[in-house]
C-alpha positions as CSV (number, residue, x, y, z in Angstrom):
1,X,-19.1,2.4,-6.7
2,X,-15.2,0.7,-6.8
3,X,-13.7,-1.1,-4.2
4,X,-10.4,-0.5,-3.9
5,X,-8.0,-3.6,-2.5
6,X,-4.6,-3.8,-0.8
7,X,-2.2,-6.2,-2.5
8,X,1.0,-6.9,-0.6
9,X,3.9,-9.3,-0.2
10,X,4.4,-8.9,-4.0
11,X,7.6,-10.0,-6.2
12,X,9.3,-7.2,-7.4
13,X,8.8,-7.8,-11.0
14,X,5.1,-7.6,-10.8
15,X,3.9,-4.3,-12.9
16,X,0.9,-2.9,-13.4
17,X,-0.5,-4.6,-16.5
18,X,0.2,-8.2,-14.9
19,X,-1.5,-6.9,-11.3
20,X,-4.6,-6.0,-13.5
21,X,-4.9,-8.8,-15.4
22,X,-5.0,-11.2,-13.0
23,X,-7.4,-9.4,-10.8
24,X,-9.4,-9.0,-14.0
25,X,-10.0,-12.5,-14.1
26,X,-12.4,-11.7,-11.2
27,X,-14.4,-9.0,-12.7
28,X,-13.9,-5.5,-13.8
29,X,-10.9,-3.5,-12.7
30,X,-10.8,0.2,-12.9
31,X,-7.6,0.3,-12.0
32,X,-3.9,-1.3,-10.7
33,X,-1.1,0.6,-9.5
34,X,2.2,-1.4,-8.3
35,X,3.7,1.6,-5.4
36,X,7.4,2.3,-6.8
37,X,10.0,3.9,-4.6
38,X,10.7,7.8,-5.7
39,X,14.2,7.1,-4.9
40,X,15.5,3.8,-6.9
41,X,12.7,3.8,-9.0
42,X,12.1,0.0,-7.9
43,X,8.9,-1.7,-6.7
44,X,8.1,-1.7,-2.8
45,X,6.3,-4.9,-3.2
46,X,2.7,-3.9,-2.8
47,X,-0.4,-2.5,-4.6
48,X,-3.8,-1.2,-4.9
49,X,-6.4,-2.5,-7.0
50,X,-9.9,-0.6,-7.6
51,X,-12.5,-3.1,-8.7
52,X,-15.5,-2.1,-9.8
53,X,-17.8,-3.4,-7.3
54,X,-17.8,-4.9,-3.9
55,X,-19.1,-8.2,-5.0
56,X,-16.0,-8.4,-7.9
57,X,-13.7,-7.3,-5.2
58,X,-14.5,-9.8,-2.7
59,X,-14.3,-12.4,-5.0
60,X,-11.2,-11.6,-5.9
61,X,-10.2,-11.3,-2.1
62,X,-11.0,-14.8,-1.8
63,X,-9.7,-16.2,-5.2
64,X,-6.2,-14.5,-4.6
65,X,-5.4,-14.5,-0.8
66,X,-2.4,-16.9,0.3
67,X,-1.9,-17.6,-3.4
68,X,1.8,-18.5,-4.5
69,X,3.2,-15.6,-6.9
70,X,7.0,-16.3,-7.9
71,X,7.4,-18.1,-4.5
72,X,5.9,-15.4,-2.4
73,X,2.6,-16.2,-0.8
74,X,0.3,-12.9,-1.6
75,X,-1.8,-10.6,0.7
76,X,-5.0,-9.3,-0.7
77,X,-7.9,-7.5,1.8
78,X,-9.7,-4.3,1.5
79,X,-7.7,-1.3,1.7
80,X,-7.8,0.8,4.7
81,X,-8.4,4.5,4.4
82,X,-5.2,5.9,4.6
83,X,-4.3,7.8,8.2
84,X,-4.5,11.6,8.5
85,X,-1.9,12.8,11.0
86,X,0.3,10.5,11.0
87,X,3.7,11.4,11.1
88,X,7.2,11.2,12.3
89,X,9.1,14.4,11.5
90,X,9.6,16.8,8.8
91,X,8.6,20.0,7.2
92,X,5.5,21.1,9.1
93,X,3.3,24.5,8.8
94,X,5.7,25.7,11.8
95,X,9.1,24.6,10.0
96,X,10.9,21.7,10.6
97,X,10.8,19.4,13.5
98,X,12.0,16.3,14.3
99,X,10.2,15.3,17.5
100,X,6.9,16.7,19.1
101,X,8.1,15.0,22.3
102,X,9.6,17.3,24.8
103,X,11.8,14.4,27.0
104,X,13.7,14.0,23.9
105,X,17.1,15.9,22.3
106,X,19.3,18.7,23.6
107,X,19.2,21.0,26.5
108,X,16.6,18.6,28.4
109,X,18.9,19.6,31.6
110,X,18.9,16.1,33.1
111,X,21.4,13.8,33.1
């Protein structure tokens, strides 16, 4: 089973091959994906990391936390399972919308 870790707070010229090998220092490393904006095609500054156990992966949690990468002091922790339902607008099964609240926009009739 892999354990898959957040890494955050990362200079923007980090890329996948240099987030893996230094988390492969630690153990095995299925795999390490830097997040890149769809829209500049630049870094956002953080990753994920699947290790392949939890043993390797907390071990690397505690080698890599705090440390100084480029001048920037790293995050590393376990990922959280990202959060269903989340979400502030957009394209929805019933169209576009870009508030569920009903005290906000147009026509609210109070002034």
């Amino acid at each position: 089973m892999s354990s898959k870790i957040y890494v955050g707070n990362l200079p923007y010229t980090v890329t996948d091959s240099i987030l893996e090998s230094n988390f492969a220092e630690y153990g095995g490393v299925s795999s390490a994906k830097i997040m890149i904006d769809r829209d500049t095609g630049r870094s956002k500054g953080f990753g994920f990391v699947e290790m392949v156990s939890e043993e390797v992966a907390q071990a690397a949690i505690s080698g890599l936390n705090g440390r100084s990468v480029d001048g920037r002091s790293i995050v590393v922790n376990m990922a959280r399972p990202r959060e269903e339902g989340r979400s502030s607008g957009g394209y929805r099964d019933k169209g576009y919308t870009a508030s569920t609240r009903k005290d906000v926009g147009y026509g609210g009739g109070r002034y």
